[in-house]
C-alpha positions in Angstrom: -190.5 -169.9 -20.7 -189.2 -172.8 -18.9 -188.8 -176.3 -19.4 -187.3 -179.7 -18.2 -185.2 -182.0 -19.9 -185.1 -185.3 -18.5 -183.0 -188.3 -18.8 -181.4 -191.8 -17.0 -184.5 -193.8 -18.0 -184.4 -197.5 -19.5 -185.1 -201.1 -18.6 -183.3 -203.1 -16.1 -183.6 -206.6 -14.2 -185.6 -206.6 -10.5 -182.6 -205.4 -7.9 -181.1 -203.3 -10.2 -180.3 -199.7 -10.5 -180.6 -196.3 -12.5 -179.8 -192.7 -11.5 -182.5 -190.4 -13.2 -181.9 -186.5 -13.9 -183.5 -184.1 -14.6 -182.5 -179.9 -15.5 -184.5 -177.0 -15.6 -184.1 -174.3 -18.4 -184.7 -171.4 -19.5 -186.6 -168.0 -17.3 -185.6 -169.1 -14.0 -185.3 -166.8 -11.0 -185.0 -169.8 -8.4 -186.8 -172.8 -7.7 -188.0 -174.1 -4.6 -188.5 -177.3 -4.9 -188.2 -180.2 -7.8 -189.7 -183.7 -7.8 -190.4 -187.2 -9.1 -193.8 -188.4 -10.0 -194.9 -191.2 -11.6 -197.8 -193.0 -13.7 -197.7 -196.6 -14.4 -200.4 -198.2 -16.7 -203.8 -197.8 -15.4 -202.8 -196.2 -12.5 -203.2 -191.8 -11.4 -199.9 -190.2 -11.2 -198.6 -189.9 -8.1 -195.3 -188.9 -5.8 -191.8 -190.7 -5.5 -190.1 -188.3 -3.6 -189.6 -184.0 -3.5 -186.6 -181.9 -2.1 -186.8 -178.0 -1.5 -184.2 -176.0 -2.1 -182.7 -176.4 1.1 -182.3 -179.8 1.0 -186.1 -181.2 2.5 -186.8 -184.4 1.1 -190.1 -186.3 1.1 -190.3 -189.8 -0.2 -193.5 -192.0 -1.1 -193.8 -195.2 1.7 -193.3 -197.2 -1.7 -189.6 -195.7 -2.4 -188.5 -195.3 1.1 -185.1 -196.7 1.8 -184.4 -197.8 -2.1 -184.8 -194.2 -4.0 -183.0 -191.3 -3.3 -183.5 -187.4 -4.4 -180.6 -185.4 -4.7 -180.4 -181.2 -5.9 -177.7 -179.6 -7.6 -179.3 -175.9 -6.8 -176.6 -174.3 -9.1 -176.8 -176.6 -12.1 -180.8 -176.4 -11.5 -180.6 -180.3 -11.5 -182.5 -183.0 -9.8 -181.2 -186.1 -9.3 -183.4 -189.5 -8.6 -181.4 -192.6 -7.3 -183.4 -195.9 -7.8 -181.8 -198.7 -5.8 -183.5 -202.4 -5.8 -185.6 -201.7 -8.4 -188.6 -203.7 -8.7 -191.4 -204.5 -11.2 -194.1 -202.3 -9.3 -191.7 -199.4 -10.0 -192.3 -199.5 -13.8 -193.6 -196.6 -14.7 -193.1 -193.0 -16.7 -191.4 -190.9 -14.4 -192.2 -187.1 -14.4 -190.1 -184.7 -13.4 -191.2 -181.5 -11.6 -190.5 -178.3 -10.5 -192.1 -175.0 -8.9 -190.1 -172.1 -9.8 -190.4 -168.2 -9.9 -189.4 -166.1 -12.9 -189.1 -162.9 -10.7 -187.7 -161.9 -7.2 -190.8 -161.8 -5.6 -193.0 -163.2 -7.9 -195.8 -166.2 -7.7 -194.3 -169.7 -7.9 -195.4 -171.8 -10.6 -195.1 -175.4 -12.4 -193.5 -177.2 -15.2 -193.7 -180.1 -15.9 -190.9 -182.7 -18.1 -191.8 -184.9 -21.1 -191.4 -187.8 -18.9 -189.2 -190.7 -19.3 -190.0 -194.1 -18.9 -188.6 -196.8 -16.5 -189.1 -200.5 -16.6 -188.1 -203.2 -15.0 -188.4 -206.8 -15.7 -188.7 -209.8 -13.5 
């Protein structure tokens, strides 16, 4: 099995900053790529930003300029930098990652627990 242990969450004032992680565990072959979704009240989940394993990023319009992904390919790490945070960006933020347990095999998903972000006014 394999799973993903997230952390960096917690509340901070509009303009502020927090550095999510995020590490993948367990029957891992490689991994292709890891993300950052998340799923504010009310709202469907959806992308911050992604980065393959050699170094492709994509980033939501919303995040753009402010958030950064980062990938620490041996430590089977993803990084999320969130810089002038704002209240729209409150949210439970999911990490993510598609992965094969064999050379060859299928890729897959897992998903983390999810930790939550908030940020005041």
């Amino acid at each position: 099995q394999v799973w993903l242990v997230e952390s960096g969450g917690g509340l901070v004032q509009a303009g502020g900053s927090l550095k999510l992680s995020c590490t993948a565990s367990g029957s891992i072959f490689d991994i292709n790529e890891m993300g950052w979704y998340r799923q504010a009240p009310g709202l469907q989940r959806e992308l911050v930003a992604t980065i393959t394993s050699i170094g492709w990023t994509n980033y939501a319009n919303s995040v753009k300029g402010r958030f950064a992904i980062s990938r620490d390919n041996a430590k089977n790490t993803v990084y999320l930098q969130q810089n002038f945070l704002q209240p729209e960006d409150t949210a439970v933020y999911y990490c993510n990652a598609k992965y094969r347990e064999r050379a060859a095999g299928a890729f897959v998903e897992v998903w983390g627990q999810g930790t939550l972000v908030t940020v005041s006014s």
